[in-house]
N, C-alpha and C positions, 0 to 999 in steps of 0.2 A: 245607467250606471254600469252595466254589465260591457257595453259597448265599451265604455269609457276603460275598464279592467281587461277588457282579450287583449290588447298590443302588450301591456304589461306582462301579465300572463303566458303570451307565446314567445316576451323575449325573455322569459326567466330558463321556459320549457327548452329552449335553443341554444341557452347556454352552455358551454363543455363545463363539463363536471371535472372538478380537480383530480389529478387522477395520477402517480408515478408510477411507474413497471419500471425496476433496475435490470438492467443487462450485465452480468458477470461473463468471466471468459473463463473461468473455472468450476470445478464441482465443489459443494458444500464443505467446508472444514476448514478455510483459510480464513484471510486478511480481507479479500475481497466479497465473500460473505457476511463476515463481522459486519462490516462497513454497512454496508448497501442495507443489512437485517438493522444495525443501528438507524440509519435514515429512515427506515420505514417505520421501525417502531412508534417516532415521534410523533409521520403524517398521519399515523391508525389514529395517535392518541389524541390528534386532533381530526377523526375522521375523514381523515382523505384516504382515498383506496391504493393496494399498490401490492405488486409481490415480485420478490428478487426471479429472476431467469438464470439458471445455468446452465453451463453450456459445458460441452469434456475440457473444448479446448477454444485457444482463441482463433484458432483457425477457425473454426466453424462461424467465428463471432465476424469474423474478418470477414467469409465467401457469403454472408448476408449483406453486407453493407458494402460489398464492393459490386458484387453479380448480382445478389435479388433486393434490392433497391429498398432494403427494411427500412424502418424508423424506430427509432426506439430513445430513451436514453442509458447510454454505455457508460460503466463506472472501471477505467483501469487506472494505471501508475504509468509515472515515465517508465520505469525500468519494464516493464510487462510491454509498453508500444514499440519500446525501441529493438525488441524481437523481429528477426524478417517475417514469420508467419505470422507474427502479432499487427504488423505496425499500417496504419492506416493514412493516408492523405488528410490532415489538419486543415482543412483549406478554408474555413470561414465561409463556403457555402453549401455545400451535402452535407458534411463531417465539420461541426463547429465546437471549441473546447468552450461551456460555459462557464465553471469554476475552478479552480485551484483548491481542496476542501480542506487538507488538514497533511503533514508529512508522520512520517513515522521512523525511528532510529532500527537498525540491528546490529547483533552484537557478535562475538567469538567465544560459544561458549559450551559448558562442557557440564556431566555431571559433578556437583561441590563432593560428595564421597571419595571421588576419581585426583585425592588432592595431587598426585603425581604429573596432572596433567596440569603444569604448572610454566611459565617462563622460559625455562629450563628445556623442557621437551618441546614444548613448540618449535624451539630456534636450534631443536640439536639437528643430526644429520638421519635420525629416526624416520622413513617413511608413516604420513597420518593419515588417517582419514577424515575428512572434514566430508558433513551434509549440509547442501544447501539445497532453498528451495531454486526453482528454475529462474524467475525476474534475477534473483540476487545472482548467481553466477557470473554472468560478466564482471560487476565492479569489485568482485569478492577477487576475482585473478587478475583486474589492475593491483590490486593492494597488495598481495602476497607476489606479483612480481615486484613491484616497488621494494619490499621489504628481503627481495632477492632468495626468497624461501621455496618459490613455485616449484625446484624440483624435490624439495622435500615431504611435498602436498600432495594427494589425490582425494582432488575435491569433487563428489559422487551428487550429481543432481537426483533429488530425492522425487522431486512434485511441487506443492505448494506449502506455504508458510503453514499449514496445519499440520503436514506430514513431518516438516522438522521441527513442531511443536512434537512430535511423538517421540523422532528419533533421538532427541537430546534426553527425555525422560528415560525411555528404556533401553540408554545405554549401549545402543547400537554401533557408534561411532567412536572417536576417541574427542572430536571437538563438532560445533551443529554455528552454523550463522541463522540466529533466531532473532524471535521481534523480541525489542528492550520490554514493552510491556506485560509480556507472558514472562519472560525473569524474571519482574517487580513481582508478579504474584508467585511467583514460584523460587522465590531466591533461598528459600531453605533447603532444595534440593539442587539450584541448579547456579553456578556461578560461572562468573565470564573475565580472559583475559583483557577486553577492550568491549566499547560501546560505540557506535559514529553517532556520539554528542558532539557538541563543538567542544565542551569546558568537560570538566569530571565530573560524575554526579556521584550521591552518597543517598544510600533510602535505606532505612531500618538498619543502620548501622554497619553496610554493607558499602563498599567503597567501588566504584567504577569507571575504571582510565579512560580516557576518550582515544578515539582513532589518533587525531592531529599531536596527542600526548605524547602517544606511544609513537608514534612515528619521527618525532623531534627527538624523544629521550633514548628512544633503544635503536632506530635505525637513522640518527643522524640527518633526514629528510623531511618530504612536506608530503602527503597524500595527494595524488591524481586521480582520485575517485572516490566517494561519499559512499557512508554507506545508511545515506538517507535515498526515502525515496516518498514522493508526493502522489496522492491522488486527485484525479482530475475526474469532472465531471460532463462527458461529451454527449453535446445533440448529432443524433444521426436524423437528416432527413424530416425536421422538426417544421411546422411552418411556425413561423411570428406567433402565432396566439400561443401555440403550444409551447415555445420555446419562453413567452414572460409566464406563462406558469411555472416553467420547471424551476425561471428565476423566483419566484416567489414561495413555492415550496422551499425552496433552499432557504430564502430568507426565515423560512419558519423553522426548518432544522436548525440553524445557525444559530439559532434564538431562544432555542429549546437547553434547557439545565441537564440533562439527560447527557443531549449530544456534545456541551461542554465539558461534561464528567469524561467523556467519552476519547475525544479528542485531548484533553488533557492527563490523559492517562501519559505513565515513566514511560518517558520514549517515543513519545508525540507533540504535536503543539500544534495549533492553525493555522493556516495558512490562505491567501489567495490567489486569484488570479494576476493583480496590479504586484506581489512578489515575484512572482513567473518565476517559481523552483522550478516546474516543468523544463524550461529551458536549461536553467542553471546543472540540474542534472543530468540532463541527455549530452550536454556541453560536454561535459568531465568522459564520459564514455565514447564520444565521436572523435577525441582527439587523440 
């Protein structure tokens, strides 16, 4: 009997244990944290083991996987690869994207106290300051040139989507490009002239223009830049076994009521791979 139980036994003992480490390119406080803490919370709570990795910058995330031959799996956005010290070779066999997970909207917006900061001032010939975090800065000066305002703008790269989560609160700036879903929770202090929804949205009785809105109605055009942006899910250096677990962990985040709340928070929605927003957005900024 015993005999018959050791082959069983030694192939259970040999089997890899489920297991994700998320690879961030940033320090704790952002989007990219949120994220990656959301996916793990679900694996804990079906115990699978895992803890986010961060890193200062994605540089350092980048001279891993290009010169010391890491493995890991990498959690960034188009807007964050499409950086020259960010951006990595996609190539479907070291560096492979395996999901497309969820996109997320931002907005232009401002302390709601500060009512002066209204229409009016944005489009007068008043030098602003606007804070953005670092990903969003490119497509944030396609759209204010588009809207022909760029030299009435200096727009002050702050850090990451957490730090203009500060600077819109404490008033530091005169307007902040923030994620839509920290204004849902905060819209009694914090209101926005525009969202990059497609359509307009309304939540707690609070009304929100969409970019393509405002672009048609006040500057007579069509936006060449989104101010969406998607995260993807990339294997670095993964073999085949490791790479259908990370697919099946995902299938168990995906699946999870949590990570549903999570993703469908104002100013997100899900997304995948077979949409390939990936492309659709790096598209709008390469041209």
């Amino acid at each position: 009997m015993i005999r018959k139980l050791l082959p069983l036994l030694l192939s259970l003992v040999t089997l890899p244990a489920m297991a994700m480490d998320i690879t961030v390119s940033a320090p704790p406080g952002g989007n990219a944290g949120r994220t990656a803490n959301a996916m793990l919370d679900v694996l804990h709570s079906n115990n699978i083991s895992g803890e986010v990795k961060y890193n200062t910058t994605c540089a350092v995330v980048k001279n891993d996987i290009e010169n010391n031959n890491a493995s890991m799996v990498y959690l960034n956005t188009a807007w964050g690869l499409l950086d020259p010290i960010c951006s990595i070779n996609i190539d479907g066999k070291k560096v492979k994207m395996i999901d497309q997970i969820y996109y997320y909207t931002l907005g232009l917006c401002y302390r709601r106290e500060r009512s002066g900061l209204g229409w009016d001032d944005f489009t007068s010939n008043r030098k602003k300051n606007i804070a953005v975090s670092i990903v969003a800065e490119a497509p944030s000066k396609k759209i204010f040139n588009k809207m022909k305002l760029v030299d009435n703008i200096n727009l002050v790269v702050v850090g990451n989507s957490g730090k203009t989560r500060e600077v819109v609160l404490g008033n530091e700036f005169d307007y902040t490009i923030v994620d839509a879903d920290f204004v849902a929770k905060n819209s009694d202090k914090v209101d926005c002239l525009f969202i990059g929804t497609d359509k307009e949205q309304t939540l707690n009785g609070n009304h929100f223009a969409s970019l393509p809105e405002v672009m048609r109605n006040r500057f007579k055009t069509e936006p060449d830049a989104s101010l969406q942006d998607v995260w993807a899910v990339i294997g670095v250096n993964l073999t085949p076994e490791q790479e259908a677990n990370v697919k099946k962990e995902l299938a168990i985040i995906e699946g999870n009521t949590k990570w549903q709340e999570f993703i469908h928070e104002f100013g997100k929605d899900k997304t995948n791979l077979t949409e390939d927003r990936f492309t659709k957005i790096t598209k709008t900024l390469k041209e």
